[in-house]
MMTF fields as JSON, N, C-alpha, C and O atoms, coordinates in Angstrom:
{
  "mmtfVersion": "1.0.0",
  "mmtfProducer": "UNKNOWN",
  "numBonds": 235,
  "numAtoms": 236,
  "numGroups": 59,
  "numChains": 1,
  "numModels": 1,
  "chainsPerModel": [1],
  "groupsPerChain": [59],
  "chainIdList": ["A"],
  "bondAtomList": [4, 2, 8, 6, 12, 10, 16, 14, 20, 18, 24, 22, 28, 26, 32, 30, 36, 34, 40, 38, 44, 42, 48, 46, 52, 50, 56, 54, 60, 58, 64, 62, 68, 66, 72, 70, 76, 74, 80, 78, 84, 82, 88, 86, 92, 90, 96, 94, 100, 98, 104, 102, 108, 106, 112, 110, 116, 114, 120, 118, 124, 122, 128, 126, 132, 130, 136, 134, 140, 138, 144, 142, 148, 146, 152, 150, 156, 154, 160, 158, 164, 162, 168, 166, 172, 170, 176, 174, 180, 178, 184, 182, 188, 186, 192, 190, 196, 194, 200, 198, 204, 202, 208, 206, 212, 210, 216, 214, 220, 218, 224, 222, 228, 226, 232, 230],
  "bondOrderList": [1, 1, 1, 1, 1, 1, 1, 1, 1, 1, 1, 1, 1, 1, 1, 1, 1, 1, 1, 1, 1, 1, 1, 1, 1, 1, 1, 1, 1, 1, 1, 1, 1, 1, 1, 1, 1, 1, 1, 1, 1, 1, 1, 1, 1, 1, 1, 1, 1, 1, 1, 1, 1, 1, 1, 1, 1, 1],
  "groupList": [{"groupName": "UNK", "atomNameList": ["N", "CA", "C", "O"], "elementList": ["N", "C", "C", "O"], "formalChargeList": [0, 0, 0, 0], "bondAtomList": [1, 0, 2, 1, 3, 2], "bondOrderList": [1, 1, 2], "singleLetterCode": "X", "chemCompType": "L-PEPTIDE LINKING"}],
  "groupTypeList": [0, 0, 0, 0, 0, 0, 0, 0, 0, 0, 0, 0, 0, 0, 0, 0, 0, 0, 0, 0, 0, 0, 0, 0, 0, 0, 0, 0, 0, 0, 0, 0, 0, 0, 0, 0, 0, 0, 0, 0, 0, 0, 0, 0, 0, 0, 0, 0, 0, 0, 0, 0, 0, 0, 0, 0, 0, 0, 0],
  "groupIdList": [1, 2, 3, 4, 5, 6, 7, 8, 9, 10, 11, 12, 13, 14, 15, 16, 17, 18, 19, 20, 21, 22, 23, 24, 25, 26, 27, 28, 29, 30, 31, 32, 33, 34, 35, 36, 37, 38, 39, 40, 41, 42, 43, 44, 45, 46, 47, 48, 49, 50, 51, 52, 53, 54, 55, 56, 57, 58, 59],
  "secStructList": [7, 7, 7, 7, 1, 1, 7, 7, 7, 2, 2, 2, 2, 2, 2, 2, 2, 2, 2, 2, 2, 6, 6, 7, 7, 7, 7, 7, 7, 7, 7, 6, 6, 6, 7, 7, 7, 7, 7, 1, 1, 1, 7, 7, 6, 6, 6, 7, 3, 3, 6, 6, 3, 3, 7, 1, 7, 7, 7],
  "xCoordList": [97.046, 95.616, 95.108, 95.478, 94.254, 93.726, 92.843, 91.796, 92.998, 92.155, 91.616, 92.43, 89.963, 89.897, 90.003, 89.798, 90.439, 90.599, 89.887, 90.373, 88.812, 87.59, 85.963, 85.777, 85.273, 84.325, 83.34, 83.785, 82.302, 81.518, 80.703, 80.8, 80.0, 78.445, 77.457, 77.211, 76.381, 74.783, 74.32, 73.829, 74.408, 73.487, 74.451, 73.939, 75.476, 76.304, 76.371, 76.446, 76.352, 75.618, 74.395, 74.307, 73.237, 71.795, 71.565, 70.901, 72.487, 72.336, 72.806, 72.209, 73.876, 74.038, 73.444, 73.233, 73.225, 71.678, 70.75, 70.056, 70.713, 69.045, 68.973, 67.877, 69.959, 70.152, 69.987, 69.506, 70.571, 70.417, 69.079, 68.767, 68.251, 66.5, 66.049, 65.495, 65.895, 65.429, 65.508, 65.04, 66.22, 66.421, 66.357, 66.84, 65.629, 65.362, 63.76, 63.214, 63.342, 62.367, 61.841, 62.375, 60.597, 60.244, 59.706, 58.753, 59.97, 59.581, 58.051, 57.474, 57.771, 56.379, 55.836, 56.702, 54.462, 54.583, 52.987, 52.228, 52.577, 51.555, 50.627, 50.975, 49.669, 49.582, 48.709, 47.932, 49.125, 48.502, 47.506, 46.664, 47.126, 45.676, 44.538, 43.744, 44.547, 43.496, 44.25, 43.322, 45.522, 45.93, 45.942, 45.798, 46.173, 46.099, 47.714, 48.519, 48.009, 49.882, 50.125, 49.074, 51.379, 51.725, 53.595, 54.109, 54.265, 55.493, 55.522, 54.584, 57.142, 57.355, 58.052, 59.11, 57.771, 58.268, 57.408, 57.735, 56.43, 55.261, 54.061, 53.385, 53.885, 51.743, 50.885, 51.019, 50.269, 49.462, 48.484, 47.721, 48.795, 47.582, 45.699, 44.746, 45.831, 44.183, 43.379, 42.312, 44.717, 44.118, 44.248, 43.275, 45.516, 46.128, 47.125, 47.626, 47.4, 47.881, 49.357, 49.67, 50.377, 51.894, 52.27, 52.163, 52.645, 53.185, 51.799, 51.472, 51.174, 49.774, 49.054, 47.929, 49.848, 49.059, 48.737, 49.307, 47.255, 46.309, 47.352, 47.299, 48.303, 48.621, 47.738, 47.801, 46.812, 46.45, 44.794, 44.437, 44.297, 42.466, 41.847, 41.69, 41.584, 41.285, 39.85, 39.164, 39.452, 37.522, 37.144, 35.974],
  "yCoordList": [42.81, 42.689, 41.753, 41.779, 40.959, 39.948, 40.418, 40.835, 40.469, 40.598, 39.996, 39.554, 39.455, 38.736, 38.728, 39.638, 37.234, 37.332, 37.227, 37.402, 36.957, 37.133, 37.846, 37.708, 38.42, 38.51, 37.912, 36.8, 38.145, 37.326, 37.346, 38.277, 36.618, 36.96, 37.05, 36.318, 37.738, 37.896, 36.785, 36.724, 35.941, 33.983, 33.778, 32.975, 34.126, 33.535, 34.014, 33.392, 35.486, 36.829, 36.628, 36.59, 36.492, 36.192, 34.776, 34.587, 33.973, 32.804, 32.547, 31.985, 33.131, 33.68, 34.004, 33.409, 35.639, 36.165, 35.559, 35.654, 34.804, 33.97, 32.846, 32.382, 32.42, 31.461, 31.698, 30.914, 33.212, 33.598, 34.006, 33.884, 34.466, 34.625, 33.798, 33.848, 32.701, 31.513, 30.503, 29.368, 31.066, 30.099, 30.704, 30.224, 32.089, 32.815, 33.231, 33.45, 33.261, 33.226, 34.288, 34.29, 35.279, 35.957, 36.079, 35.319, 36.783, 35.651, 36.272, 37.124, 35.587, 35.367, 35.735, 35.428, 36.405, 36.162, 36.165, 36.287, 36.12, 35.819, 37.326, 37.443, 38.285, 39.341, 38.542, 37.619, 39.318, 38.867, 39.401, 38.656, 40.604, 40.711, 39.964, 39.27, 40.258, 39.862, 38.505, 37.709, 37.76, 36.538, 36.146, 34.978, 37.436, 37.143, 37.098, 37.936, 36.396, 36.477, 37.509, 38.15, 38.433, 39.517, 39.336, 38.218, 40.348, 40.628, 41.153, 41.671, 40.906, 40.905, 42.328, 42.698, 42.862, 44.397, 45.461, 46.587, 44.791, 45.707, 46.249, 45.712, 47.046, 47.08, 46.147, 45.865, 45.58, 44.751, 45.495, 46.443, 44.644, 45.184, 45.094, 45.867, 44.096, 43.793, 44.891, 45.501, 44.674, 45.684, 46.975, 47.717, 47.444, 48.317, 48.398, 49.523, 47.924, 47.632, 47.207, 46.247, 48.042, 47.513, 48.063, 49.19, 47.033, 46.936, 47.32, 48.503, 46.646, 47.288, 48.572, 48.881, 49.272, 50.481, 50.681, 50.134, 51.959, 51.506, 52.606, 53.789, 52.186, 53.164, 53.415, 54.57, 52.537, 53.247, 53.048, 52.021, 53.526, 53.166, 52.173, 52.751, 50.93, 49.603, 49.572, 49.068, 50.091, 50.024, 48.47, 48.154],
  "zCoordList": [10.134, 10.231, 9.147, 7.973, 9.655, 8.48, 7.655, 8.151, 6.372, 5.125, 4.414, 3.604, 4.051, 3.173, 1.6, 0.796, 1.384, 0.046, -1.186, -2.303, -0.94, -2.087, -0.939, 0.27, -1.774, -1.162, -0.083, 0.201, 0.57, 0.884, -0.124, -0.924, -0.259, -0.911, -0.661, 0.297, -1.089, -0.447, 0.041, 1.168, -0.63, 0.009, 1.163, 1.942, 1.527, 2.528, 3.567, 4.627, 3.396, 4.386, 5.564, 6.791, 3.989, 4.544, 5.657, 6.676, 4.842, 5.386, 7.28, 8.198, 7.215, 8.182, 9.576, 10.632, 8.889, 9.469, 9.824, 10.836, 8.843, 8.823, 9.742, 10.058, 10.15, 10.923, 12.325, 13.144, 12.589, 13.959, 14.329, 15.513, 13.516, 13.685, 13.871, 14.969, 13.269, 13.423, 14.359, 14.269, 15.388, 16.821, 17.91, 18.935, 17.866, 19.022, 18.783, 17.702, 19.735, 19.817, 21.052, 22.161, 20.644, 21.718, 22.855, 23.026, 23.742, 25.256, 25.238, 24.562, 26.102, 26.582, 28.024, 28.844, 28.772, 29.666, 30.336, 29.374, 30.994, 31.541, 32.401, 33.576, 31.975, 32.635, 33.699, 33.452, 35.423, 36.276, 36.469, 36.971, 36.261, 36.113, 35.535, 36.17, 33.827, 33.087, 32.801, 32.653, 32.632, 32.435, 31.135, 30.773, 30.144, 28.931, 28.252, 28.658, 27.528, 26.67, 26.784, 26.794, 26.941, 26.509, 26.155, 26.213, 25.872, 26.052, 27.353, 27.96, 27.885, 28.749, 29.666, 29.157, 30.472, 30.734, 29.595, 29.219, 29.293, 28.657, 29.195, 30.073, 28.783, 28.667, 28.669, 27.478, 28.954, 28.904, 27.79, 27.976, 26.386, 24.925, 25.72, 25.613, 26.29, 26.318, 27.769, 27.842, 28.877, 30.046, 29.944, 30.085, 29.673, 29.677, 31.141, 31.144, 31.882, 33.19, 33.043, 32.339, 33.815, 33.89, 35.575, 36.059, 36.07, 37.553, 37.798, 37.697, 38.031, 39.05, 38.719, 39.113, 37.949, 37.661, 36.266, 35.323, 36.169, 34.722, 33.877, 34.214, 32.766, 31.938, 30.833, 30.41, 30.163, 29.186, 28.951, 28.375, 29.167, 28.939, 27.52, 26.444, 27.626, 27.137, 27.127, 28.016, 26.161, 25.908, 25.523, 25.31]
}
């Protein structure tokens, strides 16, 4: 089994990491009701509306 021979280190770790955040990006989608941004397979924040039906009451 392969073992490494000196550590990683924190900056090399993060860097890493940090690299993979930084090129994805969250999707987007269009509610057909009110037609405002939302995430996608969500609630609609502004209607309250998902698949056609009202889940949550939006004053």
């Amino acid at each position: 089994m392969a073992v490494p021979k000196r550590r990683t280190g924190r900056a090399v770790t993060h860097a890493r990491r940090s690299a993979n955040d930084t090129c994805q990006k969250q999707g987007r989608s269009i509610c057909p009701r009110c037609g405002e941004v939302k995430r996608p397979h969500c609630i609609c924040p502004s209607c309250g509306f998902y698949k056609g039906k009202e889940i949550l009451e939006v004053e």
